[in-house]
MARDRENDREN-357413 format. One record per residue: residue in three letters; z, x, y of N, C-alpha, C in turn; residue number from 1. Coordinates in nm, 3 decimals. Layout:
! residues N
{ALA {Z X Y} {Z X Y} {Z X Y} NUM} ...
END
This chain:
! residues 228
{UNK {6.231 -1.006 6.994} {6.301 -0.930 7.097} {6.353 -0.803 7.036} 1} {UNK {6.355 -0.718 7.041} {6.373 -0.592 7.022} {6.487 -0.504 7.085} 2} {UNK {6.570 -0.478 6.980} {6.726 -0.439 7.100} {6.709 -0.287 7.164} 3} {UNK {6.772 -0.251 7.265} {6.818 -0.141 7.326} {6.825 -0.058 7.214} 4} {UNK {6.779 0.113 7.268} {6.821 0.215 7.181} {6.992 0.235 7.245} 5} {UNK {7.084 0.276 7.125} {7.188 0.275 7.158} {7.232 0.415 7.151} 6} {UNK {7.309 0.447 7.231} {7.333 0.617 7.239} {7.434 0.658 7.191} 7} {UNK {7.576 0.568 7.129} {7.669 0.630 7.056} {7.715 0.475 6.985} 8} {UNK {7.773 0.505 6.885} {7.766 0.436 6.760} {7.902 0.304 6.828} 9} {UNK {7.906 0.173 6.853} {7.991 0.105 6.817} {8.122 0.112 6.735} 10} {UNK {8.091 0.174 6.613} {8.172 0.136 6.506} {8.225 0.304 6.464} 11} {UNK {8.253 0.378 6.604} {8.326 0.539 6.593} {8.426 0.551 6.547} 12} {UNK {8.504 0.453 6.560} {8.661 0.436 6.495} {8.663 0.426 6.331} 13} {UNK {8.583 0.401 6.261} {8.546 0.422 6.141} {8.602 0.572 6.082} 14} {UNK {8.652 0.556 5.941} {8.701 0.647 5.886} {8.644 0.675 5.774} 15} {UNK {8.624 0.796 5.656} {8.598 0.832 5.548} {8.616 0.679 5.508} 16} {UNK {8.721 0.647 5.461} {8.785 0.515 5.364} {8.725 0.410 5.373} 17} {UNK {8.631 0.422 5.487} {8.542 0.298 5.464} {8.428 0.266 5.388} 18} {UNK {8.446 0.412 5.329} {8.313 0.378 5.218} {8.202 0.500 5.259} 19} {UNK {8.080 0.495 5.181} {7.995 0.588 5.234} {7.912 0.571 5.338} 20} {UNK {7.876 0.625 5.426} {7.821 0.637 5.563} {7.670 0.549 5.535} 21} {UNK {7.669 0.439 5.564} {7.570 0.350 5.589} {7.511 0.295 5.715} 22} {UNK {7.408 0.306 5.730} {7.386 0.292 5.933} {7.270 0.181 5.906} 23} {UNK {7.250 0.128 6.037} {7.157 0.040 6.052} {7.013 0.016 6.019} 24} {UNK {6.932 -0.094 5.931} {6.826 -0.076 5.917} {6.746 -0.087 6.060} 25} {UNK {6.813 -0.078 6.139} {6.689 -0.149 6.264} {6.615 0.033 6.315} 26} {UNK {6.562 0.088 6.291} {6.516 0.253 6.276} {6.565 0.315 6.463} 27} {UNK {6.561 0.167 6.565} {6.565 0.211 6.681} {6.725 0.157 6.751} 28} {UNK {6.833 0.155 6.627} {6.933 0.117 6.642} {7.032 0.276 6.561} 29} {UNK {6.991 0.242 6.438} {7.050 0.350 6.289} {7.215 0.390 6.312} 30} {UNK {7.307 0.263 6.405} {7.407 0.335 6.433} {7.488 0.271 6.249} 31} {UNK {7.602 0.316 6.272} {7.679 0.326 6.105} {7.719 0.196 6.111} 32} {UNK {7.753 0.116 6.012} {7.782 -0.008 5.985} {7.946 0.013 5.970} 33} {UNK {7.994 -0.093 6.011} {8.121 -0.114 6.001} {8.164 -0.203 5.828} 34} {UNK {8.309 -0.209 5.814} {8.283 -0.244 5.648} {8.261 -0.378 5.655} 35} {UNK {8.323 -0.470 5.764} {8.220 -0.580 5.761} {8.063 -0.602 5.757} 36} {UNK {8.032 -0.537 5.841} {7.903 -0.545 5.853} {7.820 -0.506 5.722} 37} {UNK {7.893 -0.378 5.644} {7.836 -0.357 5.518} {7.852 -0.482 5.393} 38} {UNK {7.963 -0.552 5.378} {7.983 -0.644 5.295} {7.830 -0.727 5.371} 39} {UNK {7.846 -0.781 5.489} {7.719 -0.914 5.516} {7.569 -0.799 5.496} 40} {UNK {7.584 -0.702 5.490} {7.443 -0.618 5.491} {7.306 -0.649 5.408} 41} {UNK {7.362 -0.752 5.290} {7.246 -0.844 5.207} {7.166 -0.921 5.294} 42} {UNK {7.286 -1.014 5.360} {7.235 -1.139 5.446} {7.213 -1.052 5.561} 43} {UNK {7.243 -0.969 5.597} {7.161 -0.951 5.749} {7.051 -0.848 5.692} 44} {UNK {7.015 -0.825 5.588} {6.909 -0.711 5.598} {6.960 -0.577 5.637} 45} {UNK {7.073 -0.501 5.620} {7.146 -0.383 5.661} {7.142 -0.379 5.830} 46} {UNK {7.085 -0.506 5.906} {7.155 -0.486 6.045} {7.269 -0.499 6.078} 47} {UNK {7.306 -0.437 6.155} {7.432 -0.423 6.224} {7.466 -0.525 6.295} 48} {UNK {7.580 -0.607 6.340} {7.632 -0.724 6.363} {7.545 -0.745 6.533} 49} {UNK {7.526 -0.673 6.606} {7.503 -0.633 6.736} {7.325 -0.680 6.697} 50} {UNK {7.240 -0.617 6.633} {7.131 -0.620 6.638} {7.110 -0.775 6.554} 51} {UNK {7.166 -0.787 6.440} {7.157 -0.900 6.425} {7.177 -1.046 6.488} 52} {UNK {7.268 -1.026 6.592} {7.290 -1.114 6.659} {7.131 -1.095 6.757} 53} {UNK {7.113 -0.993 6.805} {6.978 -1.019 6.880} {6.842 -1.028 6.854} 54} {UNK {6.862 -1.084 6.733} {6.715 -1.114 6.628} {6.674 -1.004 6.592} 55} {UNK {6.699 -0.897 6.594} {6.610 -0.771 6.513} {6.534 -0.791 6.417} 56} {UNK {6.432 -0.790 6.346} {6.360 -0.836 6.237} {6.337 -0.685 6.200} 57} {UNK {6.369 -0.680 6.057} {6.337 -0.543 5.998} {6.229 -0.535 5.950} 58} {UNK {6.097 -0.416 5.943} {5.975 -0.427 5.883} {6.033 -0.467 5.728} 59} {UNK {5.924 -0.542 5.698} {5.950 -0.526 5.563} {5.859 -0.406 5.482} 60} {UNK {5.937 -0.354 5.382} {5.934 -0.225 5.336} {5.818 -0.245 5.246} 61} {UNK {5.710 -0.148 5.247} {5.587 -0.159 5.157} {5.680 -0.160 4.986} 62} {UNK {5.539 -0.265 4.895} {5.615 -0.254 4.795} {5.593 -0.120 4.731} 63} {UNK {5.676 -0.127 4.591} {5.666 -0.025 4.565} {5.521 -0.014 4.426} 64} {UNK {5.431 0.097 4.460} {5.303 0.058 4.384} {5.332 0.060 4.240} 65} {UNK {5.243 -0.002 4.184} {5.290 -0.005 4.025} {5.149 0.058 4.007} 66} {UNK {5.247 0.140 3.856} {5.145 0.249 3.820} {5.021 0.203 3.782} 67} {UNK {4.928 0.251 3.819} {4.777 0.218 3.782} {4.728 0.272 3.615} 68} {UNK {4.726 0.140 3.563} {4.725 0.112 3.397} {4.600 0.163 3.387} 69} {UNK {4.521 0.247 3.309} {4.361 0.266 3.299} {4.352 0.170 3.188} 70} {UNK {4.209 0.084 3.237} {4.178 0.005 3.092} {4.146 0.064 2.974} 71} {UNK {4.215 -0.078 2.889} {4.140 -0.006 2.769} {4.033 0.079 2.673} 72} {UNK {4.044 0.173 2.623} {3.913 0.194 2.627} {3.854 0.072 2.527} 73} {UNK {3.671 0.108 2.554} {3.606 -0.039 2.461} {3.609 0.047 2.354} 74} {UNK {3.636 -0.052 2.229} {3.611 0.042 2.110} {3.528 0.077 2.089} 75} {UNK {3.544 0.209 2.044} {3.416 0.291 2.023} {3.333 0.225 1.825} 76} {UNK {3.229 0.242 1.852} {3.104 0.217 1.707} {3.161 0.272 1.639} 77} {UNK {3.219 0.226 1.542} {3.204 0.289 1.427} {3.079 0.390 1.412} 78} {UNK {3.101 0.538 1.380} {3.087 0.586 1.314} {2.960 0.577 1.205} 79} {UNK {2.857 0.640 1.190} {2.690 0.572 1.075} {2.756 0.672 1.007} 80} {UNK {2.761 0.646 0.900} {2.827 0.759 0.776} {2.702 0.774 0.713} 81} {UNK {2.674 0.918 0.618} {2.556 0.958 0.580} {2.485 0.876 0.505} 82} {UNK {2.484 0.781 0.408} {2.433 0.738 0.371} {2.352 0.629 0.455} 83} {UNK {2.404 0.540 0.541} {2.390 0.468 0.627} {2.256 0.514 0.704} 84} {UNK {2.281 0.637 0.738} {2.182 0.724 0.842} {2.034 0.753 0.756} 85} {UNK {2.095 0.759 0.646} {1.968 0.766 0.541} {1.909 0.680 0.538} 86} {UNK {1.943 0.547 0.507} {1.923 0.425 0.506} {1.816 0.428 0.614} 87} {UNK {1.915 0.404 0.749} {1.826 0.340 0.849} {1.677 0.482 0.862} 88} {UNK {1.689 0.612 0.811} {1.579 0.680 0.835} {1.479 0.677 0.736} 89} {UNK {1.500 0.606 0.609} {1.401 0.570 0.517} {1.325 0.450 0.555} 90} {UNK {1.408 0.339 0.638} {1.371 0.250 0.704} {1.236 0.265 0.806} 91} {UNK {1.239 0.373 0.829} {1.102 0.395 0.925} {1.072 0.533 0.860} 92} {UNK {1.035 0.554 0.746} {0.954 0.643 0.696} {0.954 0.800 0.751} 93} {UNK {1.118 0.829 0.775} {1.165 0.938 0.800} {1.258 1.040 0.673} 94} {UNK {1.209 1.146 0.679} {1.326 1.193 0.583} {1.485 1.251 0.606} 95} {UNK {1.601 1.168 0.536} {1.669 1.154 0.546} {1.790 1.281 0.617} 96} {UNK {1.734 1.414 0.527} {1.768 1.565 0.581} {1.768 1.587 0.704} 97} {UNK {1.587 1.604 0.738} {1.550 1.678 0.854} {1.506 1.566 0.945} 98} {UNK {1.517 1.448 0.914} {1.500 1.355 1.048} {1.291 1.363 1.047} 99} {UNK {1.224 1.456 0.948} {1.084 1.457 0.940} {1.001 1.375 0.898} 100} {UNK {0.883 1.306 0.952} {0.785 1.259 0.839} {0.780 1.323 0.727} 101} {UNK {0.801 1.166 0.670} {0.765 1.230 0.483} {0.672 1.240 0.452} 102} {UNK {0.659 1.330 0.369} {0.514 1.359 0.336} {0.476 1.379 0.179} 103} {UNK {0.390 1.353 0.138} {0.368 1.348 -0.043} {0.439 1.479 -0.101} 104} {UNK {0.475 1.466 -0.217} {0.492 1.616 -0.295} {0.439 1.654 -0.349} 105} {UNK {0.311 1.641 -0.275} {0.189 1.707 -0.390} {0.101 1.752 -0.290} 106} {UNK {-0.018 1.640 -0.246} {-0.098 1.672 -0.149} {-0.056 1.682 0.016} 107} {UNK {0.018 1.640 0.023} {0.104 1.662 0.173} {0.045 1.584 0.242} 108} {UNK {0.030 1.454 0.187} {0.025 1.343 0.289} {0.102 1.244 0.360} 109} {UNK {0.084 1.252 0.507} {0.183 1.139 0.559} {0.208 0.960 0.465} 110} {UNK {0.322 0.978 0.383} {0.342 0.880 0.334} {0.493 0.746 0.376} 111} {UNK {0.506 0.789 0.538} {0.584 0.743 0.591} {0.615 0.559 0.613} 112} {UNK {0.454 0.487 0.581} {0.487 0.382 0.570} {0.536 0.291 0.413} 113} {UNK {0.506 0.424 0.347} {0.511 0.389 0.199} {0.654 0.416 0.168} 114} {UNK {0.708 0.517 0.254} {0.849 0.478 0.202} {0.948 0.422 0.278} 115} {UNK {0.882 0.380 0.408} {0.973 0.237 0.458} {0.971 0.091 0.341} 116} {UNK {0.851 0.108 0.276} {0.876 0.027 0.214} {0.942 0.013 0.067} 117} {UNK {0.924 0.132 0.049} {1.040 0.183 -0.088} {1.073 0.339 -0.056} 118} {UNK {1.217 0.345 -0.015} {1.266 0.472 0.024} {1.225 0.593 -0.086} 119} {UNK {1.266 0.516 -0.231} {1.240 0.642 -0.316} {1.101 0.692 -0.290} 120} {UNK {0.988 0.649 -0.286} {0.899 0.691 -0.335} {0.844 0.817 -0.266} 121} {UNK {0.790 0.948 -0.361} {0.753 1.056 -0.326} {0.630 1.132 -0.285} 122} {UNK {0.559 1.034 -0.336} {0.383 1.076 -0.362} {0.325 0.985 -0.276} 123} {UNK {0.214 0.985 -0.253} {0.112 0.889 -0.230} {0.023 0.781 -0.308} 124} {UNK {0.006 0.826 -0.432} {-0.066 0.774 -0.553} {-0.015 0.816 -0.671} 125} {UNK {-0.048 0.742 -0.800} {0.008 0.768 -0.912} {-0.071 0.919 -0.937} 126} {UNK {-0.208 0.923 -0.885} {-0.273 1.032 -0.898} {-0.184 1.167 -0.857} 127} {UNK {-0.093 1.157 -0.774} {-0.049 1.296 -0.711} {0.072 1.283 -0.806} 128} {UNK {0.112 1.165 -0.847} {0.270 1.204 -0.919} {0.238 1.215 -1.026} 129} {UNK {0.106 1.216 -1.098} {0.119 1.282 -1.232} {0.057 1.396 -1.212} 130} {UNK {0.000 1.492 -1.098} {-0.056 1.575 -1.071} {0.095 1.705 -1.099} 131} {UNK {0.167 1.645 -0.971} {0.285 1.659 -0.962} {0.417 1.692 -1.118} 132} {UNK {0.411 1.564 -1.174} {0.492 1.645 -1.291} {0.395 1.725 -1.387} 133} {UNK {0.269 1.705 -1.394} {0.208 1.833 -1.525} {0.266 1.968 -1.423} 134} {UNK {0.232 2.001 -1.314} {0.286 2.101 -1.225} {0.434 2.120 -1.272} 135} {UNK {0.522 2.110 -1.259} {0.657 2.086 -1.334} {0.651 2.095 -1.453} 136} {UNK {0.611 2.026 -1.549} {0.580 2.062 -1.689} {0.522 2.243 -1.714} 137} {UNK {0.415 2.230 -1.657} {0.343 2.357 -1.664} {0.485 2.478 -1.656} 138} {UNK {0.535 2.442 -1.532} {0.647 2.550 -1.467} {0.762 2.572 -1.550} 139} {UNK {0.790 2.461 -1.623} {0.907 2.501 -1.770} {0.867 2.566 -1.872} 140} {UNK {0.712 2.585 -1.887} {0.685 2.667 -2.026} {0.651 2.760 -1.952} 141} {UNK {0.642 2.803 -1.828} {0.628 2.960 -1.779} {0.746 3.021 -1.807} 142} {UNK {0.823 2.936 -1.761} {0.951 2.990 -1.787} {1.022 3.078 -1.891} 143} {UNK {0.965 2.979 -2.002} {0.997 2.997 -2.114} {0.922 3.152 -2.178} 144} {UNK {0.801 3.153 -2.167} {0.740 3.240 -2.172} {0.796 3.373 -2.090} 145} {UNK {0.818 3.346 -1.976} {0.891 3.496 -1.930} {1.021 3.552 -1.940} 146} {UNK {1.086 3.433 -1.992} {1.200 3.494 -2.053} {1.174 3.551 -2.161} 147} {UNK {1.102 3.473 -2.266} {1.098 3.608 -2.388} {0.981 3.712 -2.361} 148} {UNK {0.933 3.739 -2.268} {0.841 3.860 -2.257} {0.879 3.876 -2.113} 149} {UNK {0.994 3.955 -2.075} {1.007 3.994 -1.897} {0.953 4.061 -1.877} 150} {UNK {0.826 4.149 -1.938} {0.777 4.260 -1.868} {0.626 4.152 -1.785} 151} {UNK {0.594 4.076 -1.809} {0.471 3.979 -1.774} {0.517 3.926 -1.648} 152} {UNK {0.413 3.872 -1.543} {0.440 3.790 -1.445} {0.397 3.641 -1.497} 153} {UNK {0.440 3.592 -1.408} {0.428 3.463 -1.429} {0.227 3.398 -1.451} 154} {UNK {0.215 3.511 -1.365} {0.045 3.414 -1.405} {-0.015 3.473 -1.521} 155} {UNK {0.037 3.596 -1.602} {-0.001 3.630 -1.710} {0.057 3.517 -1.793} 156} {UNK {0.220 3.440 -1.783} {0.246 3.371 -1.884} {0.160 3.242 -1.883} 157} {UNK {0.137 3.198 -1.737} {0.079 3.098 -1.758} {-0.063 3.062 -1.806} 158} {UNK {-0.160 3.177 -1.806} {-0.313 3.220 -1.854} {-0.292 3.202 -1.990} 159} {UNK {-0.217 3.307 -2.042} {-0.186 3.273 -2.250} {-0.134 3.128 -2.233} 160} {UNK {-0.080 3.066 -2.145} {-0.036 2.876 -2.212} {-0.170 2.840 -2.230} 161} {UNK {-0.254 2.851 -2.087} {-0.389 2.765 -2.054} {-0.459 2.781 -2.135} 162} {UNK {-0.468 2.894 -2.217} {-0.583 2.955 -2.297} {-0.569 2.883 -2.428} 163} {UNK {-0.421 2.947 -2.456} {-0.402 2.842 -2.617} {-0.439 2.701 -2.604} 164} {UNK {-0.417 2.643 -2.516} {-0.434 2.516 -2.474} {-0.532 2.438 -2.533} 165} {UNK {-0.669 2.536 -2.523} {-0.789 2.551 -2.538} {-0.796 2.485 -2.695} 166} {UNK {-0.722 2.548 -2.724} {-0.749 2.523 -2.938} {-0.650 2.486 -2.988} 167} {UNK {-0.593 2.391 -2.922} {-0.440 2.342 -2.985} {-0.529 2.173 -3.013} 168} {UNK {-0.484 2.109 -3.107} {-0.472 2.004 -3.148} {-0.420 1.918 -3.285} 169} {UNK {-0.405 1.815 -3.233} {-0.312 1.774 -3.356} {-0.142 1.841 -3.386} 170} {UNK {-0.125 1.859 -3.324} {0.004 1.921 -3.290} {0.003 2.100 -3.325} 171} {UNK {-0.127 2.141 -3.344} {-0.117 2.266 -3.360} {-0.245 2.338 -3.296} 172} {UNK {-0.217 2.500 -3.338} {-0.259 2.547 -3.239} {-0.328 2.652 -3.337} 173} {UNK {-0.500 2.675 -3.317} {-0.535 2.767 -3.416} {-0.531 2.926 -3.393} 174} {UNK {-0.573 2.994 -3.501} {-0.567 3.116 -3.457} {-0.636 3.192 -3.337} 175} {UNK {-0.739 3.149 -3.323} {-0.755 3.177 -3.135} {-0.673 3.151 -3.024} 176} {UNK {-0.640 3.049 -3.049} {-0.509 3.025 -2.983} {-0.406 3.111 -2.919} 177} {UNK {-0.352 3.162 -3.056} {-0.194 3.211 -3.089} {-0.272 3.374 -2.986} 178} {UNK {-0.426 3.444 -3.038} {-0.447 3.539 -3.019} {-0.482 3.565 -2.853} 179} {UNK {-0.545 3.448 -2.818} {-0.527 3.410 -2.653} {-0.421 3.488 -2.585} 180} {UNK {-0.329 3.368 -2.642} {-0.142 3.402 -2.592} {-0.098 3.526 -2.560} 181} {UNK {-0.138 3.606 -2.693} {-0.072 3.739 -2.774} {-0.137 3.823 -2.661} 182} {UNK {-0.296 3.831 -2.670} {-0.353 3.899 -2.530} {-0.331 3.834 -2.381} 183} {UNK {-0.251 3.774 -2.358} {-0.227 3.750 -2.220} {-0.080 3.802 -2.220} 184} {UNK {-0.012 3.787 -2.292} {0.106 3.804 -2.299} {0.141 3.975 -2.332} 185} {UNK {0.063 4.049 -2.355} {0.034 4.189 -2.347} {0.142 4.256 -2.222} 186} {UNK {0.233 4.352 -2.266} {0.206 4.386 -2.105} {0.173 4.541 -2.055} 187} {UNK {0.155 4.547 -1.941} {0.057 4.602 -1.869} {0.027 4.739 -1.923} 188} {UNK {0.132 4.823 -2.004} {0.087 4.936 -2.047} {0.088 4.936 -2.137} 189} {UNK {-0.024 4.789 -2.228} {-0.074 4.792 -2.361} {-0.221 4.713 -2.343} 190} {UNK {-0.320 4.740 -2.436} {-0.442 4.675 -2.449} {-0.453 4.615 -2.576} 191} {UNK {-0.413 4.456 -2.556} {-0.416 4.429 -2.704} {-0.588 4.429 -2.787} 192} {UNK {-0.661 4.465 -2.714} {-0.807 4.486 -2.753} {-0.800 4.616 -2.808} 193} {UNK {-0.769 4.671 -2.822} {-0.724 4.884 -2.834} {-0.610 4.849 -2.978} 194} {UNK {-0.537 4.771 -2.989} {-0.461 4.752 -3.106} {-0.545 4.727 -3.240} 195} {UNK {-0.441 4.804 -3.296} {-0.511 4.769 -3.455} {-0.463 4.636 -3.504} 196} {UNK {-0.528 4.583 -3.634} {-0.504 4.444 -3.677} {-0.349 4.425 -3.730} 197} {UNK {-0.282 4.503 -3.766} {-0.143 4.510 -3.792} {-0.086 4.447 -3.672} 198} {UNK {-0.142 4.578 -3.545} {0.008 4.539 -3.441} {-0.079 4.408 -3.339} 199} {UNK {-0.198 4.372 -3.409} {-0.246 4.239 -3.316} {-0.150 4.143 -3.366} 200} {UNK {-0.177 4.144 -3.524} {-0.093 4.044 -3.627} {0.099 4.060 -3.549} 201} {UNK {0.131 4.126 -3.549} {0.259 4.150 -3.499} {0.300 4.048 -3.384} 202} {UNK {0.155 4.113 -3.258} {0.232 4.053 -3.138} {0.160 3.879 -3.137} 203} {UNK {0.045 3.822 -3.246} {0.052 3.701 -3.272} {0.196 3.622 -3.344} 204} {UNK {0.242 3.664 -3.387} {0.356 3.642 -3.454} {0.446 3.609 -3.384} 205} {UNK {0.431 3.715 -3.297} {0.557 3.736 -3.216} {0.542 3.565 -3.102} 206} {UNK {0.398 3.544 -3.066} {0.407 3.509 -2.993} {0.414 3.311 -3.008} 207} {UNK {0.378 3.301 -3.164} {0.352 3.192 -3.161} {0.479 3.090 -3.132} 208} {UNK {0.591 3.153 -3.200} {0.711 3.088 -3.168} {0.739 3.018 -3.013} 209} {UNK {0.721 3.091 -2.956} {0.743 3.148 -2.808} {0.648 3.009 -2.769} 210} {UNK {0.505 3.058 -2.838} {0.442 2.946 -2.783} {0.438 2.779 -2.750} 211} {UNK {0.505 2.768 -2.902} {0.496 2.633 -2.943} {0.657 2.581 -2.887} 212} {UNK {0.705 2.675 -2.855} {0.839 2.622 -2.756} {0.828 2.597 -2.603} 213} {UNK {0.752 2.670 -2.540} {0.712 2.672 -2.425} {0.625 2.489 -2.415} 214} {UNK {0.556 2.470 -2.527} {0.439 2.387 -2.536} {0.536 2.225 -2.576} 215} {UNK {0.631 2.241 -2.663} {0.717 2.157 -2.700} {0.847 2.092 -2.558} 216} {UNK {0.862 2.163 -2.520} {0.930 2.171 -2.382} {0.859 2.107 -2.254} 217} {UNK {0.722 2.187 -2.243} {0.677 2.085 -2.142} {0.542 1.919 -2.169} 218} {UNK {0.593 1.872 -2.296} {0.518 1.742 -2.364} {0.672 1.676 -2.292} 219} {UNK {0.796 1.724 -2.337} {0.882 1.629 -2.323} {0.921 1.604 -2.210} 220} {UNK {0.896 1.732 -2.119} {0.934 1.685 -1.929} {0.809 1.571 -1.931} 221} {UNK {0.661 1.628 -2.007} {0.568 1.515 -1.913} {0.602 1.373 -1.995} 222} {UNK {0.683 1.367 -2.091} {0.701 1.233 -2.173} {0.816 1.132 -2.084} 223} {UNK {0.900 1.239 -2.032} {0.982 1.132 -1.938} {0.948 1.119 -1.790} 224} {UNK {0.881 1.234 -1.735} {0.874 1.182 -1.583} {0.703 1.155 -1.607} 225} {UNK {0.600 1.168 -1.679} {0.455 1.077 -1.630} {0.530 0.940 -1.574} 226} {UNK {0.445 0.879 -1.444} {0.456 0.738 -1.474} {0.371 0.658 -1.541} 227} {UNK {0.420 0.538 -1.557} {0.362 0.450 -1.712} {0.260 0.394 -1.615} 228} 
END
């Protein structure tokens, strides 16, 4: 049953002293509560003695929403730290850098199943990895050679190695040899063919040192990296 809208308040005689101005929950009542009525205002639901007596039922008040929790997040993967990533890309015959098929260091062959099955490995055959370090070997006695003669390029130093090469044995190297060297090792605005035997003798001299260091240097790269 639903009470009458009421057009002036019951409880007018009311003063400040009664407390603060509290009115009816019934929304189609809202007149001010008297201080009785405010003391019972638990048990009646803030109706007023009048509405309560005529069953007023107050809506009940939506609750109040509770804040919307976002779930957890799922933990995130750890993280593949570099080595890891290496790992799993040697695992399928990838290189570890560029994410590329590997490929020999010599002849440039796809050797991608060969190093899933052993990550280190670089070559394809023992054939390319000893191909491979005399190449390396070779490249330390160029070296050597153009440091003590900078006016030469490199394929002049390496022609006087190849040549002496020719007549080296037994741990030495004969005089064709040394004279090989001496004429490769020439440089460009001299003809050691045009030299007299003095300044041939000179730049053999000069060169044998040179030589047998260059030659001593790359026995010992090929003594530790040949494989056995």
């Amino acid at each position: 049953m639903t009470a009458a809208v009421k057009t002036a308040p019951a409880n007018a005689h009311l003063s400040a002293a009664d407390g603060p101005v509290i009115t009816c929950t019934n929304p189609e009542c809202n007149l001010e509560l008297s201080r009785t009525e405010k003391a019972l205002s638990v048990r009646r639901n803030g109706l007023c003695a009048e509405c309560f007596t005529d069953g007023v039922t107050v809506p009940e008040q939506a609750a109040t929403p509770q804040p919307v929790t976002a779930p957890e997040p799922a933990e995130q993967a750890a993280e593949e730290t570099h080595e890891e990533t290496a790992a799993r890309l040697a695992t399928i015959g990838l290189d570890p850098e560029t994410g590329d098929v590997v490929r020999c260091g010599q002849c440039d062959a796809n050797i991608a199943r060969k190093v899933a099955d052993n990550p280190a490995a670089e070559y394809c055959s023992p054939v390319c990895e000893t191909a491979a370090v005399r190449a390396a070997a070779l490249a330390i006695a160029v070296e050597i050679v153009t440091f003590a003669y900078p006016d030469i390029t490199e394929y002049q130093a390496e022609t006087g190695l190849k040549a002496a090469m020719q007549h080296w044995s037994n741990g030495k190297v004969a005089g064709r040899g040394i004279a090989a060297a001496a004429r490769a090792w020439t440089s460009r605005d001299e003809d050691y063919s045009q030299m007299h035997y003095g300044e041939q003798g000179r730049a053999n001299s000069r060169a044998l040192p040179i030589l047998k260091s260059a030659v001593r240097a790359a026995r010992e790269y090929l003594a530790a990296h040949l494989p056995a």
